[in-house]
Structure formats: structure tokens, C-alpha cells
N, CA, C and O atoms as CSV, one atom per row, in Angstrom:
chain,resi,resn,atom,element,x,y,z
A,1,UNK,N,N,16.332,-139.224,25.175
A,1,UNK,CA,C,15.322,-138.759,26.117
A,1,UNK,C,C,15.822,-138.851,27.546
A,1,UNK,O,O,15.544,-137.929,28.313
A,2,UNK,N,N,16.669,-140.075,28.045
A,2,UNK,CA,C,16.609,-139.889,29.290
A,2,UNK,C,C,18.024,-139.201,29.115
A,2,UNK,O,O,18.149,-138.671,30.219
A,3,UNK,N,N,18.858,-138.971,28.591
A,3,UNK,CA,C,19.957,-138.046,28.326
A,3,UNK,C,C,19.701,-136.517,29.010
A,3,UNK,O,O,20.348,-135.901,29.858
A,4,UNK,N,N,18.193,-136.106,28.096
A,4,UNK,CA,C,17.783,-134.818,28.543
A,4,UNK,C,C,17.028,-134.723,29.941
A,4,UNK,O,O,17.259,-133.819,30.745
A,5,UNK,N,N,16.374,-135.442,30.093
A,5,UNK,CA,C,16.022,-135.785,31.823
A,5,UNK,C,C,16.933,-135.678,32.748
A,5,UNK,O,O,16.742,-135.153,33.845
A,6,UNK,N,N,18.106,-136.231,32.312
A,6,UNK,CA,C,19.235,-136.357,33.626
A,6,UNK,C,C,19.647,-135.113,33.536
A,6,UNK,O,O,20.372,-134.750,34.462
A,7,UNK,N,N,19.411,-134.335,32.706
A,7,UNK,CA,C,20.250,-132.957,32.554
A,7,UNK,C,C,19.313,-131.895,33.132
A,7,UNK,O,O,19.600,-130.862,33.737
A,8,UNK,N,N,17.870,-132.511,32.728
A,8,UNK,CA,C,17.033,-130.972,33.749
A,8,UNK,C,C,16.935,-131.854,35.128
A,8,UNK,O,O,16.601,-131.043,35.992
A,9,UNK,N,N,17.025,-132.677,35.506
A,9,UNK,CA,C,17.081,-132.818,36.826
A,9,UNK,C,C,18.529,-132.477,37.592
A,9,UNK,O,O,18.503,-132.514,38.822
A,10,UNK,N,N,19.587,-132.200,37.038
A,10,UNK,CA,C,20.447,-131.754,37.101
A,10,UNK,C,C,20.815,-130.271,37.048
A,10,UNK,O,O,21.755,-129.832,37.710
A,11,UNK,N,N,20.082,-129.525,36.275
A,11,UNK,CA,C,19.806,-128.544,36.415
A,11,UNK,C,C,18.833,-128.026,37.706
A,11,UNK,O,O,18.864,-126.963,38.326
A,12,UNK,N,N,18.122,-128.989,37.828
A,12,UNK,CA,C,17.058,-128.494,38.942
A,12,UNK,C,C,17.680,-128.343,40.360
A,12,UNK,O,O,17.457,-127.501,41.230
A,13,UNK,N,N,18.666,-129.582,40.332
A,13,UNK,CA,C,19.137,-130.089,41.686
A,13,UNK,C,C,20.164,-128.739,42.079
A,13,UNK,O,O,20.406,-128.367,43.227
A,14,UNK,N,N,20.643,-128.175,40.933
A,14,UNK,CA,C,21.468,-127.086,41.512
A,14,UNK,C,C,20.953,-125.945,41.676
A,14,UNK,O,O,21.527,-125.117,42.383
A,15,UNK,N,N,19.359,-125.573,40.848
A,15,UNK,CA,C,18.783,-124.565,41.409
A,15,UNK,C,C,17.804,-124.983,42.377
A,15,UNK,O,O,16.709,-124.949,41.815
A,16,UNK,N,N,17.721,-125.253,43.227
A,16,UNK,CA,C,17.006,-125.669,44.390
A,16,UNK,C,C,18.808,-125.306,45.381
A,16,UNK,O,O,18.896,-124.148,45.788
A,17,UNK,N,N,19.748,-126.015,45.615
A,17,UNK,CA,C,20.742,-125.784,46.053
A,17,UNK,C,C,21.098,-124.464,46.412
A,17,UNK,O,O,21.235,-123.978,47.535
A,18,UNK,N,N,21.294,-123.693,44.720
A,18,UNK,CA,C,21.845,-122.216,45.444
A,18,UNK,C,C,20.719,-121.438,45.481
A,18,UNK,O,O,20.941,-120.233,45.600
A,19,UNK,N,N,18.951,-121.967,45.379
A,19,UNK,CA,C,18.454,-120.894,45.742
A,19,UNK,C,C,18.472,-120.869,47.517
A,19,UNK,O,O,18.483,-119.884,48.255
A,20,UNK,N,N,18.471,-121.886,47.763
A,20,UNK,CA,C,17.839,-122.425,49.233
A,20,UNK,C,C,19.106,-121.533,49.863
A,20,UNK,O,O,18.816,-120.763,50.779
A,21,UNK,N,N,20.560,-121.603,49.395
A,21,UNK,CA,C,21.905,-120.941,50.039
A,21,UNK,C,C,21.212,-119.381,49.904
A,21,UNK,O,O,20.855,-118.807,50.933
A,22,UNK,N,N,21.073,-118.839,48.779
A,22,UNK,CA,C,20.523,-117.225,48.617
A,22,UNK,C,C,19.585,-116.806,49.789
A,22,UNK,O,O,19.764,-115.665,50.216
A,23,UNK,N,N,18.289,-117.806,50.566
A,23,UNK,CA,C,17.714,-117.642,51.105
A,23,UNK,C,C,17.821,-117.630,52.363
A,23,UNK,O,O,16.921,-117.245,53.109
A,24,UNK,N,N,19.212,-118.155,52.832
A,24,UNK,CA,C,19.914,-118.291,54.500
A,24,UNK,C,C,19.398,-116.416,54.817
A,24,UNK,O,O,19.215,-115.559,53.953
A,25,UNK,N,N,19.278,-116.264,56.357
A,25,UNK,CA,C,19.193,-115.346,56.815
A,25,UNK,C,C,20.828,-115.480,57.310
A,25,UNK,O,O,21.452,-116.531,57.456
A,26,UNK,N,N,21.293,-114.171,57.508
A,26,UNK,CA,C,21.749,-113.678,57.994
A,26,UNK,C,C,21.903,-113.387,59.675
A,26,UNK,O,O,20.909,-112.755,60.035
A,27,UNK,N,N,22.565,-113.572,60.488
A,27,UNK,CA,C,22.271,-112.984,61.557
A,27,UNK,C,C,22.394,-111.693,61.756
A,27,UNK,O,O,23.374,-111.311,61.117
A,28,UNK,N,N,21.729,-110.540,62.508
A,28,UNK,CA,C,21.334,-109.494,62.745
A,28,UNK,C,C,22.759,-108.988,63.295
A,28,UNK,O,O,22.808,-109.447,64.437
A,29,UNK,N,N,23.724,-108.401,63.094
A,29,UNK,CA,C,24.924,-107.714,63.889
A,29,UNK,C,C,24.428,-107.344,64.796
A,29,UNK,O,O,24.454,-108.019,65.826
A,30,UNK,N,N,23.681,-105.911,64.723
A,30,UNK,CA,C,23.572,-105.022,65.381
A,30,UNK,C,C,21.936,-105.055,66.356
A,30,UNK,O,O,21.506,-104.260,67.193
A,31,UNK,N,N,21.455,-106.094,65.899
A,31,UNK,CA,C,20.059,-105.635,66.490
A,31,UNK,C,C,19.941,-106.561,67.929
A,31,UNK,O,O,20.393,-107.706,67.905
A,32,UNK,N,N,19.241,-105.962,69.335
A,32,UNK,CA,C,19.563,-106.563,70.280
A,32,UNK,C,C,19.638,-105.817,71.296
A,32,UNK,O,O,18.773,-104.941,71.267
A,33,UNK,N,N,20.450,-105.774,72.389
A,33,UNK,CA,C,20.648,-105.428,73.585
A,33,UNK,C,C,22.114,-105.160,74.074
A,33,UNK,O,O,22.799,-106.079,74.524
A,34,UNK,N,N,22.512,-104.045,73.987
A,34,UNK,CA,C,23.858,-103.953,74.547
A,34,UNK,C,C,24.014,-102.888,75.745
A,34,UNK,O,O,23.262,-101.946,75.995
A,35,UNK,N,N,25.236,-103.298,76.452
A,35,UNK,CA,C,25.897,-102.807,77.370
A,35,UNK,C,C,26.884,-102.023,76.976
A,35,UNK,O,O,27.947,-102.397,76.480
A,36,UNK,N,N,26.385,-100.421,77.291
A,36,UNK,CA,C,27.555,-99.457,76.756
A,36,UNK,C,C,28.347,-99.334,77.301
A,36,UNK,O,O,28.060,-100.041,78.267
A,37,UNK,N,N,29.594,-98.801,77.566
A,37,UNK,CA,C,30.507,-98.304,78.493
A,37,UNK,C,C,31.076,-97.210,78.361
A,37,UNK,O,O,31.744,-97.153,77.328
A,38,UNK,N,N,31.094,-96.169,79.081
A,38,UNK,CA,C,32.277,-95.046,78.457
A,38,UNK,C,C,33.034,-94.322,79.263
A,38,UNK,O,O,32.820,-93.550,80.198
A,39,UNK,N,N,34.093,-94.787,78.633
A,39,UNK,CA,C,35.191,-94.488,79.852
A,39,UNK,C,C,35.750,-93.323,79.861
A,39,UNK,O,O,36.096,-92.958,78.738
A,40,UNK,N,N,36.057,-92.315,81.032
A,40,UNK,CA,C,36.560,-91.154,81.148
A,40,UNK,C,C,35.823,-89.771,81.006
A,40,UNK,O,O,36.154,-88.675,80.555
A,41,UNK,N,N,34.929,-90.174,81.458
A,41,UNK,CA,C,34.082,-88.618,81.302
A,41,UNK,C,C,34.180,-87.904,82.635
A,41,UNK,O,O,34.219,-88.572,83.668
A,42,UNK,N,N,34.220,-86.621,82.665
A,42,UNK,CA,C,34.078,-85.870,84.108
A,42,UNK,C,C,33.318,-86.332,84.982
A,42,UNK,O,O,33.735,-86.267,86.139
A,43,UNK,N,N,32.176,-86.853,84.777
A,43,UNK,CA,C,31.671,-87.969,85.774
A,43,UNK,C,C,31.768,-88.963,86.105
A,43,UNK,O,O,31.037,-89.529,86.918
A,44,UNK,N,N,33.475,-89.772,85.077
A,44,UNK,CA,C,33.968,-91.121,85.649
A,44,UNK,C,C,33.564,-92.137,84.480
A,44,UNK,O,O,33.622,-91.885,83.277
A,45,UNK,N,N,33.310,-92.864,84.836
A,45,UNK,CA,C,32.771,-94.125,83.628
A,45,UNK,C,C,31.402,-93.741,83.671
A,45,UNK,O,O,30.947,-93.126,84.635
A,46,UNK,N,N,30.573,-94.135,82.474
A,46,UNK,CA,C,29.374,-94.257,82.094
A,46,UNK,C,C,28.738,-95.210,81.593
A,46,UNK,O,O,28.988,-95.548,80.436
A,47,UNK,N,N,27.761,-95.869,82.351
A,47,UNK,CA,C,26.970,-97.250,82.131
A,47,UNK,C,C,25.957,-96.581,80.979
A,47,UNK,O,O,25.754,-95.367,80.964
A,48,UNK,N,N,25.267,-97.602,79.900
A,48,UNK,CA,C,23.880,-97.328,79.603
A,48,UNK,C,C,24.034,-98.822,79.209
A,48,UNK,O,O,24.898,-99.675,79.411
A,49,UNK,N,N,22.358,-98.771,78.300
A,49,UNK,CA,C,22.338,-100.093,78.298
A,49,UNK,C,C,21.096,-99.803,76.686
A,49,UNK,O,O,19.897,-99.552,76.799
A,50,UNK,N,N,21.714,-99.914,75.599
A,50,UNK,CA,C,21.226,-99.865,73.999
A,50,UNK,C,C,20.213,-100.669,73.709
A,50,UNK,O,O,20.624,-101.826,73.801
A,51,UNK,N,N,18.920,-100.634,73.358
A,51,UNK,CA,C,18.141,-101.728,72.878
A,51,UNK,C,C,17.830,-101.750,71.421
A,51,UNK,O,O,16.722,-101.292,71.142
A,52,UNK,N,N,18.416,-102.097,70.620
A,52,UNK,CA,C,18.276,-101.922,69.293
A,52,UNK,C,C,17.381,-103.030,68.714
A,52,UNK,O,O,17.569,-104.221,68.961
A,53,UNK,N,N,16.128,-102.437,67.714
A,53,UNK,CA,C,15.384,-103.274,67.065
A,53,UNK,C,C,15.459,-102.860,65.763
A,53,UNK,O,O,15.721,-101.712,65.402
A,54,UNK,N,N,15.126,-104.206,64.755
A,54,UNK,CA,C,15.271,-103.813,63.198
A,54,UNK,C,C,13.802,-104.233,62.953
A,54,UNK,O,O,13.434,-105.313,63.415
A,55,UNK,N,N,12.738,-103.284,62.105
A,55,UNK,CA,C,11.840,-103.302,62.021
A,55,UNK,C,C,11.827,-102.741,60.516
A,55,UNK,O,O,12.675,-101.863,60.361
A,56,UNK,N,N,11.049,-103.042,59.338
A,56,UNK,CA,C,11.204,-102.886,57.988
A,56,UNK,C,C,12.652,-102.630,57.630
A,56,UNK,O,O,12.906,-101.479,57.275
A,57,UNK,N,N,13.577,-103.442,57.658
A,57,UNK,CA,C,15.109,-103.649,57.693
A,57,UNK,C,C,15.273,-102.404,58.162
A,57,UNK,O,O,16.166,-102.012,57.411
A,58,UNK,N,N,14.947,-101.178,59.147
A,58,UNK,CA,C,15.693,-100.454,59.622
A,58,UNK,C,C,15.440,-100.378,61.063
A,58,UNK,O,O,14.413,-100.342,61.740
A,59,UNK,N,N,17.142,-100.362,61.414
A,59,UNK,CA,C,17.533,-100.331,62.916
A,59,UNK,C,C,16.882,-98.965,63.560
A,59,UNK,O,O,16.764,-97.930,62.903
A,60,UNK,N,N,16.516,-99.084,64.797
A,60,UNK,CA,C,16.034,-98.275,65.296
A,60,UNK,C,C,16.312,-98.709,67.026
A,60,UNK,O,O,16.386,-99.918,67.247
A,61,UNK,N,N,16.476,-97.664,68.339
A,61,UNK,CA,C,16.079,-98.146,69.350
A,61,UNK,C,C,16.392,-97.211,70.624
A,61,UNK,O,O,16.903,-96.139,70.300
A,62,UNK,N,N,16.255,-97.337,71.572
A,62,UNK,CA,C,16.796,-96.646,72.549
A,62,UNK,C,C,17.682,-96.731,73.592
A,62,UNK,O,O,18.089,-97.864,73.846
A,63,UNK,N,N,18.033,-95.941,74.175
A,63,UNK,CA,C,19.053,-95.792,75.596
A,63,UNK,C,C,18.515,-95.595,76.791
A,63,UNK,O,O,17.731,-94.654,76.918
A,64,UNK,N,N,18.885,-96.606,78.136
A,64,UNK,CA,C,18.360,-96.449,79.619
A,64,UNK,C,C,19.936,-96.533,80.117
A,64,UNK,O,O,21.089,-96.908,79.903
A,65,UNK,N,N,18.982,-95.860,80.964
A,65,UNK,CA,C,20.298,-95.288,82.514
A,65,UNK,C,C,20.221,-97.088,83.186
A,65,UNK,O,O,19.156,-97.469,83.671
A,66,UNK,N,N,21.169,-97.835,83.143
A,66,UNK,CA,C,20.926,-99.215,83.698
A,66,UNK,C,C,21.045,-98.790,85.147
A,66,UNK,O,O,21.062,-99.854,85.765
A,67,UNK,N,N,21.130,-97.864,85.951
A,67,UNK,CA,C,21.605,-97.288,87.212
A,67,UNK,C,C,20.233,-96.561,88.018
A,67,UNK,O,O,20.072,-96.365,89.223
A,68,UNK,N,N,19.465,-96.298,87.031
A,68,UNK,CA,C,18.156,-95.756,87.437
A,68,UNK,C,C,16.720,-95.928,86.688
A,68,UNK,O,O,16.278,-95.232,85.775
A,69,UNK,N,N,16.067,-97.133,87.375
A,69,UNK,CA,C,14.812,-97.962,86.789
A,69,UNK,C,C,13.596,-96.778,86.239
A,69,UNK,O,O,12.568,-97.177,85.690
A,70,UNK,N,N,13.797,-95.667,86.409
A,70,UNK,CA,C,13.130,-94.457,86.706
A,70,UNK,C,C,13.185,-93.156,85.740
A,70,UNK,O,O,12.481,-92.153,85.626
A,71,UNK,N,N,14.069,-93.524,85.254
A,71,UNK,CA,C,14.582,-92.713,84.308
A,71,UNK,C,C,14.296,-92.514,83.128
A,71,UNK,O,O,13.984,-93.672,82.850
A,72,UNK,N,N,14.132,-91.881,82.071
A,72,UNK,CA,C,13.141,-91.338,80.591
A,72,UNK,C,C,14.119,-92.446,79.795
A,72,UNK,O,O,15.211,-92.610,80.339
A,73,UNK,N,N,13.913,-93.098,78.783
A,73,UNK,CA,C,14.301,-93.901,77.968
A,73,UNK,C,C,14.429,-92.693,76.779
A,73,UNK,O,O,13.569,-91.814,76.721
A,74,UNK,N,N,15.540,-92.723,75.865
A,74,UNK,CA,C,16.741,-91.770,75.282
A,74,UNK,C,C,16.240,-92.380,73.813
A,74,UNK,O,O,16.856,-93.420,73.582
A,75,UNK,N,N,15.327,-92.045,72.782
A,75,UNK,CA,C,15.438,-92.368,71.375
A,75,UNK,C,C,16.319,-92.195,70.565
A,75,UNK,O,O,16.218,-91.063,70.091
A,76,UNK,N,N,17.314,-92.861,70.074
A,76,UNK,CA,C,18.703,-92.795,69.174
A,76,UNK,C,C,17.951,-93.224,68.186
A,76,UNK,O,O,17.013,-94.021,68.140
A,77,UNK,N,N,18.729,-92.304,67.061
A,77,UNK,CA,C,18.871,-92.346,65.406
A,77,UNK,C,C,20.025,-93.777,65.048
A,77,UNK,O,O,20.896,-93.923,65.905
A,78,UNK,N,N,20.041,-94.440,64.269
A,78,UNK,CA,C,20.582,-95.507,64.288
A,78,UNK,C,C,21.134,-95.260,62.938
A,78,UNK,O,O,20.467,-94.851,61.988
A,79,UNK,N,N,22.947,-95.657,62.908
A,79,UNK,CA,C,23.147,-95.096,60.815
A,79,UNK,C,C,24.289,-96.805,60.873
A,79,UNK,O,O,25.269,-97.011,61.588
A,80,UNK,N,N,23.883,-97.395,60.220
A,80,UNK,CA,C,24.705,-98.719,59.995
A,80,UNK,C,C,25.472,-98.577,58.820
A,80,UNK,O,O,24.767,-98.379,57.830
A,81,UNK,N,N,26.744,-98.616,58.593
A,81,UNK,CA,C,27.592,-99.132,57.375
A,81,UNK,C,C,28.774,-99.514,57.440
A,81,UNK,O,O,29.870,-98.994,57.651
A,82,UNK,N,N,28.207,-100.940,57.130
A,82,UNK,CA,C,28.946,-102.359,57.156
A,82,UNK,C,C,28.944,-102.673,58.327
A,82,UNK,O,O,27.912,-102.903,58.957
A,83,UNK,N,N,30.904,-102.770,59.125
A,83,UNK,CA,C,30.654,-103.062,60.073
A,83,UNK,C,C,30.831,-102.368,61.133
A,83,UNK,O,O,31.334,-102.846,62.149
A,84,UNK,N,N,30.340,-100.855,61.000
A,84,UNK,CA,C,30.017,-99.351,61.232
A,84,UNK,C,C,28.900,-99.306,62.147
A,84,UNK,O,O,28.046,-99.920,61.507
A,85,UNK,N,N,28.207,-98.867,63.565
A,85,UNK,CA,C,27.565,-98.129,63.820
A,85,UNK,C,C,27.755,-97.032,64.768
A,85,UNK,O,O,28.593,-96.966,65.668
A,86,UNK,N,N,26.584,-95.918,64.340
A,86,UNK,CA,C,26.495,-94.974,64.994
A,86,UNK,C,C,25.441,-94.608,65.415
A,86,UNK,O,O,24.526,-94.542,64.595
A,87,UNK,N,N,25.097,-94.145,67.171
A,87,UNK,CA,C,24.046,-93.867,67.388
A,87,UNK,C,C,24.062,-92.393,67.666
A,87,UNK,O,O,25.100,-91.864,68.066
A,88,UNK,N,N,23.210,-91.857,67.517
A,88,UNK,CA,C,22.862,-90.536,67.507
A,88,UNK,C,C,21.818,-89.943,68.330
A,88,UNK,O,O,20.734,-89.846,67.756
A,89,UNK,N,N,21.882,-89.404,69.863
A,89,UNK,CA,C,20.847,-88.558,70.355
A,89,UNK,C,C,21.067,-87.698,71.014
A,89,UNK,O,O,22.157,-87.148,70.852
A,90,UNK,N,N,20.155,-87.189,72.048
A,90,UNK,CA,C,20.184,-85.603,72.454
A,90,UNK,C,C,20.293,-85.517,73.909
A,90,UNK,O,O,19.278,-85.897,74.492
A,91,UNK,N,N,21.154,-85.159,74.574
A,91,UNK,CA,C,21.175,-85.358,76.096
A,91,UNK,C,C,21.712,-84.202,76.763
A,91,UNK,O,O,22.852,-83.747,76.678
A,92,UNK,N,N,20.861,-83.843,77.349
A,92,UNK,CA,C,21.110,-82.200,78.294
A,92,UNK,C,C,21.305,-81.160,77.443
A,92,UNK,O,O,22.175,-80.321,77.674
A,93,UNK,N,N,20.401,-81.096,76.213
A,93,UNK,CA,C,20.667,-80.613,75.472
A,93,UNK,C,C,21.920,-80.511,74.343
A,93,UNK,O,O,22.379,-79.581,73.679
A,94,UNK,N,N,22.077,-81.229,74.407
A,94,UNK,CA,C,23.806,-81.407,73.656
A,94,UNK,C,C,23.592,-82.526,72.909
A,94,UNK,O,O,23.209,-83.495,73.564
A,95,UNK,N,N,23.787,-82.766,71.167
A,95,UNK,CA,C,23.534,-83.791,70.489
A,95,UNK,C,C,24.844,-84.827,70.509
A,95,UNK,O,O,25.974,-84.347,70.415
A,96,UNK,N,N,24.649,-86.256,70.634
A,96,UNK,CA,C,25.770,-86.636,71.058
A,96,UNK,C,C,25.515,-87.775,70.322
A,96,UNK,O,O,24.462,-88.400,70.191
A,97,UNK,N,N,27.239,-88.076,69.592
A,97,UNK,CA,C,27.111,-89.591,68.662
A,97,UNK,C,C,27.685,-90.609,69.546
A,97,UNK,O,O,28.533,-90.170,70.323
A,98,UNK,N,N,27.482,-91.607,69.602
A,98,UNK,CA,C,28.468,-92.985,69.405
A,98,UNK,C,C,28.789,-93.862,68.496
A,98,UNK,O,O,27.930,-94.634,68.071
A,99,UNK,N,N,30.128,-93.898,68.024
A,99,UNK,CA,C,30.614,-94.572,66.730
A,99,UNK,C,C,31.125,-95.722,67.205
A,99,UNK,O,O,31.903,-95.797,68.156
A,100,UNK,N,N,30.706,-96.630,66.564
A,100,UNK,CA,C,30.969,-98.246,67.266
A,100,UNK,C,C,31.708,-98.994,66.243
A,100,UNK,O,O,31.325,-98.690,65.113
A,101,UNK,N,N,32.672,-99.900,66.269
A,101,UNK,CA,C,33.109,-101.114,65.350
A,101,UNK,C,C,32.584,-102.419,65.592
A,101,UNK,O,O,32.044,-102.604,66.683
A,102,UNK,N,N,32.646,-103.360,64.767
A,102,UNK,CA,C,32.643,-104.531,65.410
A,102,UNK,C,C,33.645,-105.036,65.204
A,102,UNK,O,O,34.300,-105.084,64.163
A,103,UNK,N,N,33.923,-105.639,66.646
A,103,UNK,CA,C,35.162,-106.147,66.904
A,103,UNK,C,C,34.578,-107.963,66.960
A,103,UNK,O,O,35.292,-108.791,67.527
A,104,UNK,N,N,34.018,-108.138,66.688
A,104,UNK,CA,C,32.986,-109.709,66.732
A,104,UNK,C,C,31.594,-109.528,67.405
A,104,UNK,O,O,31.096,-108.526,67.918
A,105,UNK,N,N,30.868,-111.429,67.176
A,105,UNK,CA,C,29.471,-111.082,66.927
A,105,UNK,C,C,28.944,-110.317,68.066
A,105,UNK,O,O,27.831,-109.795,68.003
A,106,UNK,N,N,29.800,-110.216,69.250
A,106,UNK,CA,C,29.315,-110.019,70.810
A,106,UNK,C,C,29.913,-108.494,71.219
A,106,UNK,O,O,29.182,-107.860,71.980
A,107,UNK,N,N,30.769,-108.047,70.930
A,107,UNK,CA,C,31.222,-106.434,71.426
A,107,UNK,C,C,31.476,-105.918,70.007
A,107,UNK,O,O,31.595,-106.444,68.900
A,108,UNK,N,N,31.519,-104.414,70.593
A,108,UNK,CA,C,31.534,-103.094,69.658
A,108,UNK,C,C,33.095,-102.842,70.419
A,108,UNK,O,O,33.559,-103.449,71.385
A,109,UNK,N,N,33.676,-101.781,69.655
A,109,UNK,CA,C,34.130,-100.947,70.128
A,109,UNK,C,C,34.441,-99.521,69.510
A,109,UNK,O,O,34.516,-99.307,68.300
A,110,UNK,N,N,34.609,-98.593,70.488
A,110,UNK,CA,C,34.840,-96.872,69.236
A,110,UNK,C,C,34.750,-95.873,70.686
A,110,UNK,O,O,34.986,-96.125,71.868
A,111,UNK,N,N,34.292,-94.631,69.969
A,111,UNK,CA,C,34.066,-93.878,70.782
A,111,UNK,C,C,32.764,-93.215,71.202
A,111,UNK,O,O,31.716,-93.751,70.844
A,112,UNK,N,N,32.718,-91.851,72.091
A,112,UNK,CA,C,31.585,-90.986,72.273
A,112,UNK,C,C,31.931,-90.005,71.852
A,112,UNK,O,O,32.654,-89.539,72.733
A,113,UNK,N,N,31.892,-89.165,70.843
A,113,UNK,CA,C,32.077,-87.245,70.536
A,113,UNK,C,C,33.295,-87.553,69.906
A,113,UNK,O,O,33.935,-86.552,69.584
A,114,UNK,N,N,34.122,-89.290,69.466
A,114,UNK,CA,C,35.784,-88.967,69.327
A,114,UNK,C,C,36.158,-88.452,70.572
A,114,UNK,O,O,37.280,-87.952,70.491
A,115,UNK,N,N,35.670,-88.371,71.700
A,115,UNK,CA,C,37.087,-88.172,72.458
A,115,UNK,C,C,36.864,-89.103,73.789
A,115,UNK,O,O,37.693,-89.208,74.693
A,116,UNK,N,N,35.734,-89.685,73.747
A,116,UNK,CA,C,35.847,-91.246,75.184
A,116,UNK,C,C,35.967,-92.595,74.989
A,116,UNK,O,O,35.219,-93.163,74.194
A,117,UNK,N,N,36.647,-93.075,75.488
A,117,UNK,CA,C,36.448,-94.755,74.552
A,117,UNK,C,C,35.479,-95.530,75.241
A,117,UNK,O,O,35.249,-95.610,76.448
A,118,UNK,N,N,34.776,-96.271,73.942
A,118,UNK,CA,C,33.458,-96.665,74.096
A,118,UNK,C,C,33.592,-98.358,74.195
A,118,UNK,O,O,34.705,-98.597,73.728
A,119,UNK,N,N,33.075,-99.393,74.519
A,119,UNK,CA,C,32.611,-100.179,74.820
A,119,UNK,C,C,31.032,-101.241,74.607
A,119,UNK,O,O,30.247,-101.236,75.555
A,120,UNK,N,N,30.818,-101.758,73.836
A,120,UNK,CA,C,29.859,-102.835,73.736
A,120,UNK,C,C,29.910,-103.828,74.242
A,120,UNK,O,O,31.014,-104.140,74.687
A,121,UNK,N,N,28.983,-104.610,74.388
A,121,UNK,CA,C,28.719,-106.171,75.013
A,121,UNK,C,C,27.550,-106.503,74.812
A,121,UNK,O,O,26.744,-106.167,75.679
A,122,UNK,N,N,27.082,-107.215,73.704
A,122,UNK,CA,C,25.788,-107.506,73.487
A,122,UNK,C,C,25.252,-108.337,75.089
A,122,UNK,O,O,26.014,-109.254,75.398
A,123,UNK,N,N,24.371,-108.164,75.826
A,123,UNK,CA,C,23.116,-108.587,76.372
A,123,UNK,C,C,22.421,-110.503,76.130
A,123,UNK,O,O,21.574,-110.650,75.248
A,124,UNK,N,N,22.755,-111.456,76.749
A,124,UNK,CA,C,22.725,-112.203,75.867
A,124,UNK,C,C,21.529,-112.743,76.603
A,124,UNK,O,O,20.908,-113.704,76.150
């Protein structure tokens, strides 16, 4: 009897263990506040500033001109895979991606259209 006791409490002790590990959150990569950068466009470098929120596990968020308090806030399509993102919106009429890496928990890096190099810095 106490043979089998020590064995379901033994059993128990390890499912309590790896459920409690299964149940760790994760930290959020992508969700947050970043500082875009993009370098080399006919108008020189380009500031914005990304606010990404995850709401029913999907990322979602927008783009401000950090240069003008005044300015229409930019709704981006958000496509995550792995350690992949891309934002997707519409500016002067012209649909325009940014493909990002992560380079660690705090910057991105990639491009705009493939042809500007892009820049992250999470917002802390």
C-alpha cells in the first residue's frame, strides 16, 4: 500500500511540474512599440514609430509620423512567421510592405519594398 502511494504521489509531483512548465507564457516578440527606420529613400531617412497589439492571439496595429503629432495614424495588416514579420499598408496610394527579422528581443531588422534597409527598436 504505501509502495503504491509513493508512486501516485510521484506521479502527481511530475504532473503538476510539467503542467505548470506547459503553462509559462511566453513573451510577446512582436507586440509593443517600435521605432522604424528607413534608410535611403528619395526623401532621406524615414522615422515612424509601429504600435503593435495582440488581441485574440492576433497581431494587429498601426503607424505614426513620430515627426508630426498631427498626422492620420496608418492601419497595417500584420503577417507573423516565426521569427518573420511583415507589415502591410497603403500610403499615397501605393501599397507598401515591411519585412522585418528578429535580430533579438529588442530590434528587427529587413527591409521596405526589398529595396530600403529597415530598422527596429522596440520602445521600452
Amino acid at each position: 500500500m504505501k509502495r503504491t502511494s509513493f508512486i501516485y504521489a510521484i506521479a502527481l509531483l511530475f504532473f503538476v511540474v510539467f503542467t505548470g512548465n506547459a503553462q509559462t507564457v511566453k513573451p510577446d516578440d512582436f507586440a509593443g512599440k517600435w521605432d522604424i527606420l528607413v534608410k535611403g529613400t528619395p526623401d532621406g531617412d524615414s522615422k515612424l514609430v509601429a504600435d503593435l497589439v495582440r488581441e485574440g492571439g492576433v497581431l494587429s496595429g498601426q503607424l505614426v509620423n513620430p515627426t508630426d503629432s498631427t498626422a492620420e495614424k496608418i492601419p497595417v495588416t500584420v503577417t507573423e512567421n516565426g521569427n518573420k514579420l511583415s507589415l502591410a499598408f497603403s500610403a499615397q496610394g501605393y501599397d507598401v510592405t515591411i519585412d522585418l527579422d528578429k535580430v533579438d528581443d529588442d530590434n528587427l531588422k529587413g527591409s521596405l519594398m526589398n529595396m530600403f534597409e529597415t530598422t527596429a527598436k522596440r520602445i521600452k
